[in-house]
C-alpha positions in Angstrom: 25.1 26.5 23.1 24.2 29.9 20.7 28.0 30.8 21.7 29.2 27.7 20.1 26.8 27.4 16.9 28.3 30.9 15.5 31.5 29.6 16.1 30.7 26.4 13.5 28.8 28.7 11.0 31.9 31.2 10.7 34.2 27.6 10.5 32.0 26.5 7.7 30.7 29.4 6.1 34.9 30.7 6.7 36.3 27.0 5.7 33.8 27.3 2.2 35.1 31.1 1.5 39.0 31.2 2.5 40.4 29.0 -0.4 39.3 31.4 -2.8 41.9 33.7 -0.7 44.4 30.7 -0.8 43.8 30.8 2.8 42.3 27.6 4.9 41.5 27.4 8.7 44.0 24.4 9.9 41.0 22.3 11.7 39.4 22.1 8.4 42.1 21.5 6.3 41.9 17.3 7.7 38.6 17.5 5.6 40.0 19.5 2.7 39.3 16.4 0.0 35.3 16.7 1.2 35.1 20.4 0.8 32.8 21.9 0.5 30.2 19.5 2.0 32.1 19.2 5.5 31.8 23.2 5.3 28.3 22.9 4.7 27.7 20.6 7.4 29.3 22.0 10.1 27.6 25.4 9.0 24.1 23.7 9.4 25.3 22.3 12.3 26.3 24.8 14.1 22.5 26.7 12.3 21.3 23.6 14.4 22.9 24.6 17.7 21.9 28.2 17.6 18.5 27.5 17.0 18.0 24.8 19.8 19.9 27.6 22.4 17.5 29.9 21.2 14.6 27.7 21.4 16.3 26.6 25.2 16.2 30.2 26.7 12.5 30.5 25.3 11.2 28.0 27.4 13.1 28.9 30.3 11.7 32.7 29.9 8.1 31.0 29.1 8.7 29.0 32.4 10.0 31.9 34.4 6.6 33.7 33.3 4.2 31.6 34.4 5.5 31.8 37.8 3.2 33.6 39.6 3.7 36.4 42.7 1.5 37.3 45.8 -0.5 39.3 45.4 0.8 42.5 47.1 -2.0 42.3 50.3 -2.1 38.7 50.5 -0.8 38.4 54.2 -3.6 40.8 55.2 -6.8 40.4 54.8 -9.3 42.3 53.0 -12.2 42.4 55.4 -12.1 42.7 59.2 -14.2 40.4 61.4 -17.5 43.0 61.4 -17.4 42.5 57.5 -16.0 46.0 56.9 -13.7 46.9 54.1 -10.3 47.9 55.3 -7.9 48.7 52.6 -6.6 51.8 51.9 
């Protein structure tokens, strides 16, 4: 999702900047008579995509935090039967 967001913010921000080069990507030239608002928008849209990927693999990392291991001695336990104390 990030991968495609910074392709529409290079589209828009490219689709606003190019005609002062006389140069125009082909895909937006359909919308050339609404420039430069369909460059805007597709810029904040693809702002919106990155930001919602982002936000995505934040609550996957959060989720993948909370997770929690054994505890390294967990199969064995920590006292024998007399009630002695038998880690190392």
């Amino acid at each position: 999702m990030i991968g495609w967001g910074i392709a529409l913010i290079i589209i828009g921000a490219g689709s606003l900047l190019l005609p002062l080069l006389n140069y125009q990507f082909t895909l937006m030239e359909l919308v050339d008579d609404y420039q430069p608002y369909a460059g805007i928008a597709v810029a904040v849209i693809g702002a919106v995509l990155v930001l919602l990927g982002m936000n995505r693999n934040r609550d996957a990392q959060a989720a993948a935090s909370h997770v929690r291991e054994p505890a390294p001695d967990a199969d064995r336990p920590a006292t024998s039967t007399d009630g002695a104390d038998r880690r190392p």
